[in-house]
HTML snippet that shows the backbone in 3Dmol.js (N, CA, C, O; Angstrom):
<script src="https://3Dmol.org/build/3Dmol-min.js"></script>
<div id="view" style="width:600px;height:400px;position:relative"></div>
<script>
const pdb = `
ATOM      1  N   UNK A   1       0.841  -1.187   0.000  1.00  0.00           N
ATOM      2  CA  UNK A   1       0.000   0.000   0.000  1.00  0.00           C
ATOM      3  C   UNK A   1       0.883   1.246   0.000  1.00  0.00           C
ATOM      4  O   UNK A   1       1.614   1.427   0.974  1.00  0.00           O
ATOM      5  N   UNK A   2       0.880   2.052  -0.928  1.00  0.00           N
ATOM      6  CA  UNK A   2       1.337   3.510  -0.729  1.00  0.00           C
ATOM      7  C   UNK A   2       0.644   4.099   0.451  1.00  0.00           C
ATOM      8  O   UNK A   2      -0.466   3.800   0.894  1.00  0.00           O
ATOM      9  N   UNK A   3       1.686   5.193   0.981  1.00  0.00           N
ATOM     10  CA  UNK A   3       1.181   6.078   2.001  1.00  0.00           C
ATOM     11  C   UNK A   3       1.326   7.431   0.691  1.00  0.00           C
ATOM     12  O   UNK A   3       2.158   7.584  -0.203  1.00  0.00           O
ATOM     13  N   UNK A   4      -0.186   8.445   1.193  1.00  0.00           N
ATOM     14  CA  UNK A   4      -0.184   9.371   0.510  1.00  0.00           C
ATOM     15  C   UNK A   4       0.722  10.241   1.489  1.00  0.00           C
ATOM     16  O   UNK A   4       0.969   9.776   2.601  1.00  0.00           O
ATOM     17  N   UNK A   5       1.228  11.485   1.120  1.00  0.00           N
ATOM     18  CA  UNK A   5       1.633  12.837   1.866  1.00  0.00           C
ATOM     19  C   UNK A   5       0.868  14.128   1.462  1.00  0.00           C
ATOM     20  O   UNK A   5       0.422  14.512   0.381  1.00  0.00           O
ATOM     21  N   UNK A   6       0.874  14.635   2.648  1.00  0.00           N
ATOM     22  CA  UNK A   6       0.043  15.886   2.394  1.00  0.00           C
ATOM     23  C   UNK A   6       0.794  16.749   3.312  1.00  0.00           C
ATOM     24  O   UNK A   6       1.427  16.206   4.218  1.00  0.00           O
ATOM     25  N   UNK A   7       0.809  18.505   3.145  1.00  0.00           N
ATOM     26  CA  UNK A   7       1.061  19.206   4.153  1.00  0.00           C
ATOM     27  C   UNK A   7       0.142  20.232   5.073  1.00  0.00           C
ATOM     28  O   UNK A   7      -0.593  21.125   4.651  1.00  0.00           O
ATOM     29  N   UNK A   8       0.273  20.033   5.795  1.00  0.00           N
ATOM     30  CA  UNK A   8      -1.396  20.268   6.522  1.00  0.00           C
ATOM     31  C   UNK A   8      -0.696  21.776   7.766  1.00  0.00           C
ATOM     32  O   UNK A   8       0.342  21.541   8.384  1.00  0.00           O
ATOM     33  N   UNK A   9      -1.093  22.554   7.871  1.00  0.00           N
ATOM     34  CA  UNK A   9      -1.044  23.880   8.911  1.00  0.00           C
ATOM     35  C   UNK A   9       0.784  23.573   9.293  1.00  0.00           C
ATOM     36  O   UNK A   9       1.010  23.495  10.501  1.00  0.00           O
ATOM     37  N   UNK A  10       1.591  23.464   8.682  1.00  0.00           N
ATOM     38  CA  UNK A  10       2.876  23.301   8.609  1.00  0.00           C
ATOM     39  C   UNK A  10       3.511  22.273   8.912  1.00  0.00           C
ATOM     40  O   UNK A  10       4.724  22.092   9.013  1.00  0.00           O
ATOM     41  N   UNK A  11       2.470  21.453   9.088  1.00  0.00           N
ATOM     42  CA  UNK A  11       2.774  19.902   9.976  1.00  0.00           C
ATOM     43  C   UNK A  11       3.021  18.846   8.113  1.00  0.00           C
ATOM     44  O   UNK A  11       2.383  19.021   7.074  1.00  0.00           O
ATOM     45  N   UNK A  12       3.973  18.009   8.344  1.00  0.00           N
ATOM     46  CA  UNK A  12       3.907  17.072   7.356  1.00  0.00           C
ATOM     47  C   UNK A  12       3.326  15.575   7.640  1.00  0.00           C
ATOM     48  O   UNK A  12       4.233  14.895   8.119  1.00  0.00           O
ATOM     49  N   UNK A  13       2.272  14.931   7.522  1.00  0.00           N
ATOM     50  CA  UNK A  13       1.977  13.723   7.632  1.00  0.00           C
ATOM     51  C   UNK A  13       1.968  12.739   6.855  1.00  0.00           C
ATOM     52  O   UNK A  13       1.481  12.857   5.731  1.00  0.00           O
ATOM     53  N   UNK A  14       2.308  11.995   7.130  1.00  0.00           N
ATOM     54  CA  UNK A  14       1.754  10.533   6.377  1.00  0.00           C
ATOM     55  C   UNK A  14       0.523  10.358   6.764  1.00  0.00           C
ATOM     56  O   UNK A  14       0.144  10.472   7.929  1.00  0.00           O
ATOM     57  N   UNK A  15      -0.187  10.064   5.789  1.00  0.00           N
ATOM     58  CA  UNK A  15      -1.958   8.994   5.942  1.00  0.00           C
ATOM     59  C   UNK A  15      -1.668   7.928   5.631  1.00  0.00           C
ATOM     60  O   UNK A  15      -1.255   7.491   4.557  1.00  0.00           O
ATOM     61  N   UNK A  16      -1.982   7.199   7.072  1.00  0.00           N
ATOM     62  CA  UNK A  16      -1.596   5.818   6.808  1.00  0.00           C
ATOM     63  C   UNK A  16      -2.034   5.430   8.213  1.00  0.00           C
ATOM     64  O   UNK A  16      -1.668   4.417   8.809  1.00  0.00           O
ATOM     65  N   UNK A  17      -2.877   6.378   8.674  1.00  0.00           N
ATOM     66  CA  UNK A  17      -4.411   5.754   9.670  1.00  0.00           C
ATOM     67  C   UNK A  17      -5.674   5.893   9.671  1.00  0.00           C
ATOM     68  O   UNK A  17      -6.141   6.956   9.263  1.00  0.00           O
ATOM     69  N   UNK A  18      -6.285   5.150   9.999  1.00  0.00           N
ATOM     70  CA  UNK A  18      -8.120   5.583  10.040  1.00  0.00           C
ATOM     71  C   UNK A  18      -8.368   5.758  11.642  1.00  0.00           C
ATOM     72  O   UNK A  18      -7.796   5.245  12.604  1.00  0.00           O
ATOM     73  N   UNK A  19      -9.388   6.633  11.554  1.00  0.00           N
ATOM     74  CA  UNK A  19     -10.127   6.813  12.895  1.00  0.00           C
ATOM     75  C   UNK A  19     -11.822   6.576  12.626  1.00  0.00           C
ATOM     76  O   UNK A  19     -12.561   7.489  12.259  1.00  0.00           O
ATOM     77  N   UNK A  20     -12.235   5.302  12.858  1.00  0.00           N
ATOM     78  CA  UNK A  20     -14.142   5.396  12.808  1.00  0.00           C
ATOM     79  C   UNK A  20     -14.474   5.444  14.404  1.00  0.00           C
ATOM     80  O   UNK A  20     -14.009   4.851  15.377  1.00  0.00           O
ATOM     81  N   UNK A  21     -15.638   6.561  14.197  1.00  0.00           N
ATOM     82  CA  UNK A  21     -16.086   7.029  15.078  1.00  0.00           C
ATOM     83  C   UNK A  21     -17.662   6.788  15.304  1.00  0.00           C
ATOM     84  O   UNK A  21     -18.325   6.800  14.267  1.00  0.00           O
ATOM     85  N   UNK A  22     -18.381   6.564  16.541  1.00  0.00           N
ATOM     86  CA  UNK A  22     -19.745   6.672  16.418  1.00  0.00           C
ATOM     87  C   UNK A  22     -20.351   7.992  16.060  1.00  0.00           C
ATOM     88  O   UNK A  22     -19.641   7.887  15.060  1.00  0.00           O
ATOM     89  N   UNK A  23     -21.006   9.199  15.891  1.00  0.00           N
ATOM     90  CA  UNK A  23     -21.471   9.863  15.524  1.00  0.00           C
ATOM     91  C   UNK A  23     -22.901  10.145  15.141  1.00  0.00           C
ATOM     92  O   UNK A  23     -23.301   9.640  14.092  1.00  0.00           O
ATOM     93  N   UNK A  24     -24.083  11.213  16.170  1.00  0.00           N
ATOM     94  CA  UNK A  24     -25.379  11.015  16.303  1.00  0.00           C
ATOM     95  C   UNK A  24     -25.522  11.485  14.631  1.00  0.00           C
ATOM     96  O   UNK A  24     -24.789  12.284  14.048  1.00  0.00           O
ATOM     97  N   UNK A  25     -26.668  10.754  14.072  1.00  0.00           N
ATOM     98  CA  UNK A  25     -27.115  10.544  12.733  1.00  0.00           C
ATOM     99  C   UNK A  25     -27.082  12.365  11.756  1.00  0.00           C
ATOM    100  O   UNK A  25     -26.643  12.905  10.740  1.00  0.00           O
ATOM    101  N   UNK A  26     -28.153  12.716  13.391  1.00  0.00           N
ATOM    102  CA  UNK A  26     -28.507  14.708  12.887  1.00  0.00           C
ATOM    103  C   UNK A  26     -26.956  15.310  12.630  1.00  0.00           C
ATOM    104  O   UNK A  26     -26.591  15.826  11.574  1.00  0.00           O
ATOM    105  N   UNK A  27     -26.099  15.123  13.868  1.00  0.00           N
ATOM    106  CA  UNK A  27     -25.234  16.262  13.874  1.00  0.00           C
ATOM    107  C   UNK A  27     -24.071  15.821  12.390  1.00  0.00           C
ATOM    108  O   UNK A  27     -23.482  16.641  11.685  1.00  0.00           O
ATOM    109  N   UNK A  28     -24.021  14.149  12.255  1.00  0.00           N
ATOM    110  CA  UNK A  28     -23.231  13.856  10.783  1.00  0.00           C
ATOM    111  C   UNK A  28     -23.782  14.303   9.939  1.00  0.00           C
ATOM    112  O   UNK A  28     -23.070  14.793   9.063  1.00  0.00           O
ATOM    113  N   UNK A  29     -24.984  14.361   9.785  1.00  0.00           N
ATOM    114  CA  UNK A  29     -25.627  14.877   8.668  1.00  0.00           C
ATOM    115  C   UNK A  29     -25.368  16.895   8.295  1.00  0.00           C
ATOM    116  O   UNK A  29     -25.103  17.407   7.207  1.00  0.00           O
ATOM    117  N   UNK A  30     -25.623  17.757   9.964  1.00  0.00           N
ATOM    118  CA  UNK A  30     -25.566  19.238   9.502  1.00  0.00           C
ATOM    119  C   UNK A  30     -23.993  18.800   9.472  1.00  0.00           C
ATOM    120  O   UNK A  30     -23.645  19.770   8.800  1.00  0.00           O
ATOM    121  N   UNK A  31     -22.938  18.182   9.654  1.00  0.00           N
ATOM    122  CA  UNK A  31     -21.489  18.737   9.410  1.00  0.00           C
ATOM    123  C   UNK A  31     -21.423  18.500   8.385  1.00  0.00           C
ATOM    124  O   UNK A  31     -21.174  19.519   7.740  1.00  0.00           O
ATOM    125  N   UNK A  32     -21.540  17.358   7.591  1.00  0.00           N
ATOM    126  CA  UNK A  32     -21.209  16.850   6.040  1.00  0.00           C
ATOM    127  C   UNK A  32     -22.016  18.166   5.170  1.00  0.00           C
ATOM    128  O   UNK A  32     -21.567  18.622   4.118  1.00  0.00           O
ATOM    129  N   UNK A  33     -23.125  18.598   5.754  1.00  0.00           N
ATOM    130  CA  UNK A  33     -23.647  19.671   4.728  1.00  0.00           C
ATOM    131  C   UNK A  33     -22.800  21.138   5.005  1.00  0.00           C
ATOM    132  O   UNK A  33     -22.530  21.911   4.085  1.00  0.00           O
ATOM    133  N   UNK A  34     -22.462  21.360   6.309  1.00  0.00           N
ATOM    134  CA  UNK A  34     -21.549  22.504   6.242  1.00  0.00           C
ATOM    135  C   UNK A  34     -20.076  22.327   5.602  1.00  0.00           C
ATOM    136  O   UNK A  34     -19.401  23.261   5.170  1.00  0.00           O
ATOM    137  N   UNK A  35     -19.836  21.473   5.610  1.00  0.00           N
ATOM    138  CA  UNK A  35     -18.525  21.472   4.920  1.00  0.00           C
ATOM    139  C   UNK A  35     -18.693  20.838   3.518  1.00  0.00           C
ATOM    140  O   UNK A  35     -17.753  20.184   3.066  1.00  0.00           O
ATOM    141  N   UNK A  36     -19.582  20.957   2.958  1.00  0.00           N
ATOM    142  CA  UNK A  36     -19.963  20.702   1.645  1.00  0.00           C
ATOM    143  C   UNK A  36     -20.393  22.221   1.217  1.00  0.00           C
ATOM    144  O   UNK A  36     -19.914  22.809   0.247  1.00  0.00           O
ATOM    145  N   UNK A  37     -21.292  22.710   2.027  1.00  0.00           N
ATOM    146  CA  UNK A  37     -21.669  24.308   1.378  1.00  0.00           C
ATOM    147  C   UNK A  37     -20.567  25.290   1.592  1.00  0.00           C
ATOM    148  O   UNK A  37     -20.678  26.455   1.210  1.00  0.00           O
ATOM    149  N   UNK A  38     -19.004  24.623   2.481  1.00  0.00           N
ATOM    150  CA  UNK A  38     -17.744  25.699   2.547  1.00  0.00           C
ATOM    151  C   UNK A  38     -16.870  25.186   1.349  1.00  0.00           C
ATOM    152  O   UNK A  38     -15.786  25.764   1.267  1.00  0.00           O
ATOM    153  N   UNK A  39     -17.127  24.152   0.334  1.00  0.00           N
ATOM    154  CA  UNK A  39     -16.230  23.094  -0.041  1.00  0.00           C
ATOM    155  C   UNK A  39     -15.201  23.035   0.317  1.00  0.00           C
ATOM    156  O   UNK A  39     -14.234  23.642  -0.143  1.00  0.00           O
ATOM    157  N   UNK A  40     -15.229  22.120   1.411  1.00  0.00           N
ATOM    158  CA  UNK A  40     -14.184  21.496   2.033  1.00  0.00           C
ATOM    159  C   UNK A  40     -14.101  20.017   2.299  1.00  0.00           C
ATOM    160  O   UNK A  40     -15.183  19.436   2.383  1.00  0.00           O
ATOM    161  N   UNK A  41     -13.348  19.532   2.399  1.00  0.00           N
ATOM    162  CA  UNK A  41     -13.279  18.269   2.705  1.00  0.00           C
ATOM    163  C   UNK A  41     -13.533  17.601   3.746  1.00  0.00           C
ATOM    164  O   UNK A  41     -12.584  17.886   4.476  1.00  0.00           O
ATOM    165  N   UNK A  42     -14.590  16.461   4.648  1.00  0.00           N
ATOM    166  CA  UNK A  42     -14.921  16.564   5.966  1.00  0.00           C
ATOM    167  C   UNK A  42     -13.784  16.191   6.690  1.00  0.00           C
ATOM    168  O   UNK A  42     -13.614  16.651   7.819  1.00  0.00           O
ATOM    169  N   UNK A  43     -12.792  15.231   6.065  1.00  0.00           N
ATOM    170  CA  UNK A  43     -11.849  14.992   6.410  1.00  0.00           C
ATOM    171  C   UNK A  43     -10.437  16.197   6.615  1.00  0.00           C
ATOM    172  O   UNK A  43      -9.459  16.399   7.335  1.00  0.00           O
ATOM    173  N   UNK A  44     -10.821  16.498   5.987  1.00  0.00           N
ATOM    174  CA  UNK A  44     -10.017  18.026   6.212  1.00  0.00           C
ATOM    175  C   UNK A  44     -10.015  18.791   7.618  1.00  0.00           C
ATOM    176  O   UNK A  44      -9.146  19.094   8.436  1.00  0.00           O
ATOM    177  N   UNK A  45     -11.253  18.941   7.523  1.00  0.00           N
ATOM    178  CA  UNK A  45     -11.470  19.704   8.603  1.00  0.00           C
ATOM    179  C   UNK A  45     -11.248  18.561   9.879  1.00  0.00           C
ATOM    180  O   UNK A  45     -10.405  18.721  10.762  1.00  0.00           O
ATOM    181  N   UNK A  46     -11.949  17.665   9.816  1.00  0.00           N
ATOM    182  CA  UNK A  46     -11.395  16.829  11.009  1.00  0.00           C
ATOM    183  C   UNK A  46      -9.913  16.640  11.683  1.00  0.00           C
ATOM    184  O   UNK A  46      -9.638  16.437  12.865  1.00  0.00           O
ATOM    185  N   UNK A  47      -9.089  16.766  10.604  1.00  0.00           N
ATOM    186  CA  UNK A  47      -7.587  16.410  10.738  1.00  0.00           C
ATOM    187  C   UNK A  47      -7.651  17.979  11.153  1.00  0.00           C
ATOM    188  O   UNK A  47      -6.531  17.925  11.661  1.00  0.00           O
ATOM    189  N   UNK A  48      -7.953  19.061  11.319  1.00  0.00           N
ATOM    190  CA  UNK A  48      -7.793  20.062  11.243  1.00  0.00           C
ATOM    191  C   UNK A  48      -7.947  20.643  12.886  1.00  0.00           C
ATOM    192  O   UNK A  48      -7.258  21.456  13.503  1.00  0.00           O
ATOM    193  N   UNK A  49      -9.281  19.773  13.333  1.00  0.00           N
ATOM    194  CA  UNK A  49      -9.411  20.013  14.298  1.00  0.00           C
ATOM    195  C   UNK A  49      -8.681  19.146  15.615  1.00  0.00           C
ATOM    196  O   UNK A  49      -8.539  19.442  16.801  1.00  0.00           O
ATOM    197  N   UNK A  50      -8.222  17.703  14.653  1.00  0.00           N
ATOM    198  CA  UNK A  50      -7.439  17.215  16.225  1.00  0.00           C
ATOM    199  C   UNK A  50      -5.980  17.704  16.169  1.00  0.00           C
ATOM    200  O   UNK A  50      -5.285  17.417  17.143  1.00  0.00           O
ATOM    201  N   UNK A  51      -5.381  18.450  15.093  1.00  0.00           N
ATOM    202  CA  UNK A  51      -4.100  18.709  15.676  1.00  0.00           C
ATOM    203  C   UNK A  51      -4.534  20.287  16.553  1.00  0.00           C
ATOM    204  O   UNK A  51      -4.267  20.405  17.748  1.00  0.00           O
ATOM    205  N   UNK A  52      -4.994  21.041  16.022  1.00  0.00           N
ATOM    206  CA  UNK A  52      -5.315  21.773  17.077  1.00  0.00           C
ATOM    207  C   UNK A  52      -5.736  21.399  18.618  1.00  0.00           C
ATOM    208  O   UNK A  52      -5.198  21.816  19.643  1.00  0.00           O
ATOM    209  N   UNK A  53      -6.827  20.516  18.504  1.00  0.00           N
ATOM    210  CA  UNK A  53      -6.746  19.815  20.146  1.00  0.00           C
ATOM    211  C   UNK A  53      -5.471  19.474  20.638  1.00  0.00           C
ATOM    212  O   UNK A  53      -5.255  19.946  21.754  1.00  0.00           O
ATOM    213  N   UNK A  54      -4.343  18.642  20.041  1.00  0.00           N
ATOM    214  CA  UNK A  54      -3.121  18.087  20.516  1.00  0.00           C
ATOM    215  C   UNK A  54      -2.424  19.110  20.970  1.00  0.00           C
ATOM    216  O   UNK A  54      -2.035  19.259  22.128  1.00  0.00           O
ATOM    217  N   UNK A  55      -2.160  20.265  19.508  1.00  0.00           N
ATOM    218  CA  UNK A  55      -1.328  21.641  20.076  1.00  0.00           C
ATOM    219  C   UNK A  55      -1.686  22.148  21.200  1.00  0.00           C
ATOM    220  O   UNK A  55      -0.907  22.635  22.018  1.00  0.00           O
ATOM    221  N   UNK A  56      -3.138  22.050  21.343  1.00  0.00           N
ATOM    222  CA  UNK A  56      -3.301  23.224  22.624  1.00  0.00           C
ATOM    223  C   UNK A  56      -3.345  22.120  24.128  1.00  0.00           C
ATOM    224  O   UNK A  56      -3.068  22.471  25.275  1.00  0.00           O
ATOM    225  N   UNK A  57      -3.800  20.671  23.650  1.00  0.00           N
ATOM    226  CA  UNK A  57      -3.580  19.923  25.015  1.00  0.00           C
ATOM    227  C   UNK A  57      -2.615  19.073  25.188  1.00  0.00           C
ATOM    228  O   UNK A  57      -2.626  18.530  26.293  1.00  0.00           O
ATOM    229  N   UNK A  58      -1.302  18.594  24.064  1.00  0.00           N
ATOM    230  CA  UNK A  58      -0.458  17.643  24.454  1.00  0.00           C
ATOM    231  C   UNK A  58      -0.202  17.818  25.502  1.00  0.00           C
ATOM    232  O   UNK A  58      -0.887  18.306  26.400  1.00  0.00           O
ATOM    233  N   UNK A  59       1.583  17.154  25.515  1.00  0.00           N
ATOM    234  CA  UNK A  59       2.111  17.133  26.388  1.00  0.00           C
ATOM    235  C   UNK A  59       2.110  18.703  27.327  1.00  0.00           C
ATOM    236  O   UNK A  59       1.601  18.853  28.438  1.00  0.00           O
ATOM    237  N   UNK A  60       2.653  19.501  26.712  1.00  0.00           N
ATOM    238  CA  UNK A  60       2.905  21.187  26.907  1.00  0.00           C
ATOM    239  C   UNK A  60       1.846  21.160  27.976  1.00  0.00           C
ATOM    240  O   UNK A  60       1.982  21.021  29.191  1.00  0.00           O
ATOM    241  N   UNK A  61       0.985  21.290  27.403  1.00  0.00           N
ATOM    242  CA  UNK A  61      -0.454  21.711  27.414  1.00  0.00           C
ATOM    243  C   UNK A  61      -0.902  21.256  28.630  1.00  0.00           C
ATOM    244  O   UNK A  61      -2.037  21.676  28.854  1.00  0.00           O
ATOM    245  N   UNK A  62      -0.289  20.298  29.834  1.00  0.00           N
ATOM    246  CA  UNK A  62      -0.127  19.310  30.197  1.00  0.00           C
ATOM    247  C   UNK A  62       0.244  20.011  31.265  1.00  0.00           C
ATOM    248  O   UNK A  62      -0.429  20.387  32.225  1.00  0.00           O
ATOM    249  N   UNK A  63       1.721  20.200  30.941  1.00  0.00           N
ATOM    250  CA  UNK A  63       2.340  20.932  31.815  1.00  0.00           C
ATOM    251  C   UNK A  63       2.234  22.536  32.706  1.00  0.00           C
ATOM    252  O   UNK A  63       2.726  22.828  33.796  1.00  0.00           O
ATOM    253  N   UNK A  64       1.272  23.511  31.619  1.00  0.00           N
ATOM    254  CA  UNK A  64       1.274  24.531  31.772  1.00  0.00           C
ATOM    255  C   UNK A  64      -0.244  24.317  33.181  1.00  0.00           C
ATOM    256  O   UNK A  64      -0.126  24.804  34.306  1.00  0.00           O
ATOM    257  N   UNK A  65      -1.252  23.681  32.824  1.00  0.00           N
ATOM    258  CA  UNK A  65      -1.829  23.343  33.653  1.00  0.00           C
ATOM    259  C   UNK A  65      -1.235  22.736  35.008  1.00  0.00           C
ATOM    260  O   UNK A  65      -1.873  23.213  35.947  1.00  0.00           O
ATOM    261  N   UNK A  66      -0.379  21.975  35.387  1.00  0.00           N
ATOM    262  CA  UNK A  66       0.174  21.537  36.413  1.00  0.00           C
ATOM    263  C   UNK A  66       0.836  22.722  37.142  1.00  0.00           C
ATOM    264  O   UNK A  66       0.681  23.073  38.311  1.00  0.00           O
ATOM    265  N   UNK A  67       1.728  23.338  36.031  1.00  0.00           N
ATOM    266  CA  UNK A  67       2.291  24.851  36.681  1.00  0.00           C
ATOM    267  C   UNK A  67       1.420  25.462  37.343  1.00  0.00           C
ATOM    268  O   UNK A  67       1.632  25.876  38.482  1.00  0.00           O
ATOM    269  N   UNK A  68       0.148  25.625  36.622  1.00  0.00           N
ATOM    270  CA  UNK A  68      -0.719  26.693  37.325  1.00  0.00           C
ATOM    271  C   UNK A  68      -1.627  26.314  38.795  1.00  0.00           C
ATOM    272  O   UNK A  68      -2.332  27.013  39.524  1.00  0.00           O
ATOM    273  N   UNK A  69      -1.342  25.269  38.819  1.00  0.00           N
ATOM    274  CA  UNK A  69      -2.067  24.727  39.718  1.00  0.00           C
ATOM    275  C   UNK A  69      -0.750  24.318  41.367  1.00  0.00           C
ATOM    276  O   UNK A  69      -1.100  24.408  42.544  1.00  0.00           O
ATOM    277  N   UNK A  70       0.423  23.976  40.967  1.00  0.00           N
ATOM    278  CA  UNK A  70       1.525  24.189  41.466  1.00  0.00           C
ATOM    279  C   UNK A  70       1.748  25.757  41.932  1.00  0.00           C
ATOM    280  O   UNK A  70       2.665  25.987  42.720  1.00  0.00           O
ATOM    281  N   UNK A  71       0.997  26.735  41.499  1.00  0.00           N
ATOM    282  CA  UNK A  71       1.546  28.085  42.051  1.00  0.00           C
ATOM    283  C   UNK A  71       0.344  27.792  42.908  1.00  0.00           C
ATOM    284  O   UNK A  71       0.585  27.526  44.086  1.00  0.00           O
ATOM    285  N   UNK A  72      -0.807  27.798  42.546  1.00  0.00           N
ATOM    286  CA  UNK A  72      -1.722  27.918  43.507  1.00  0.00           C
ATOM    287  C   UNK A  72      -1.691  27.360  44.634  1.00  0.00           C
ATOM    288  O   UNK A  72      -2.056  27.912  45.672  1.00  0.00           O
ATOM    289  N   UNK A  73      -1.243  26.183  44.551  1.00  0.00           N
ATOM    290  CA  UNK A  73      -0.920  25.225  46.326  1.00  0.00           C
ATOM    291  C   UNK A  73       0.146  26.436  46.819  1.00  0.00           C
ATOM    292  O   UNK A  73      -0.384  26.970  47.792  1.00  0.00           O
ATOM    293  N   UNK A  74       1.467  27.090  46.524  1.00  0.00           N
ATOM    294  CA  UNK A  74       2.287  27.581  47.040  1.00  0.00           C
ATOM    295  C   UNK A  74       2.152  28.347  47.620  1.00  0.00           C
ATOM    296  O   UNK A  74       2.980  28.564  48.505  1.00  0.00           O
ATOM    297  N   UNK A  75       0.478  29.608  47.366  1.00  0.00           N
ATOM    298  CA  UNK A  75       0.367  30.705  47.886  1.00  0.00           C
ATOM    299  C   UNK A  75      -1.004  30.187  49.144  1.00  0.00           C
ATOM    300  O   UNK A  75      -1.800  30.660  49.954  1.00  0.00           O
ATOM    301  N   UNK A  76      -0.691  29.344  48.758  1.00  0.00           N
ATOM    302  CA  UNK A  76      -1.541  28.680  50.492  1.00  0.00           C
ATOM    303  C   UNK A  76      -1.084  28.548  51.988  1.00  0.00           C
ATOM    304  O   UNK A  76      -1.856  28.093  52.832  1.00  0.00           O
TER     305      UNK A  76
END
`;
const viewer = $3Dmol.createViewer("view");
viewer.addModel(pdb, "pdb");
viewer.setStyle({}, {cartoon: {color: "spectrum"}});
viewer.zoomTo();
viewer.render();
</script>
């Protein structure tokens, strides 16, 4: 099997995973039509939205929360 490449918000990936998801019938239905009346790809936007989740919650993301919560015990 070839892996395709694409470059996505500066990130380079390989596709060469699937994610199936359950999904209520209504809300698959208004997303596939909003991102059909933006022409976009649903998949697009999906990949779009979990690296943004990762950026803002990986690891980092992780940490900055622990910090903040680490100052707060200190001023106790």
């Amino acid at each position: 099997m070839l892996a395709k490449k694409c470059v996505h918000i500066g990130h380079t990936m390989t596709k060469s995973s699937a994610l199936r998801i359950r999904v209520d019938p209504e809300l698959h239905r208004e997303f596939l039509d909003v991102c059909k009346r933006l022409d976009v790809p649903a998949a697009q936007v999906l990949r779009q939205y979990m690296r943004k989740f990762v950026d803002e919650n990986g690891e980092d993301g992780q940490q900055v929360l622990f910090d903040v919560v680490d100052e707060n015990q200190e001023s106790d």
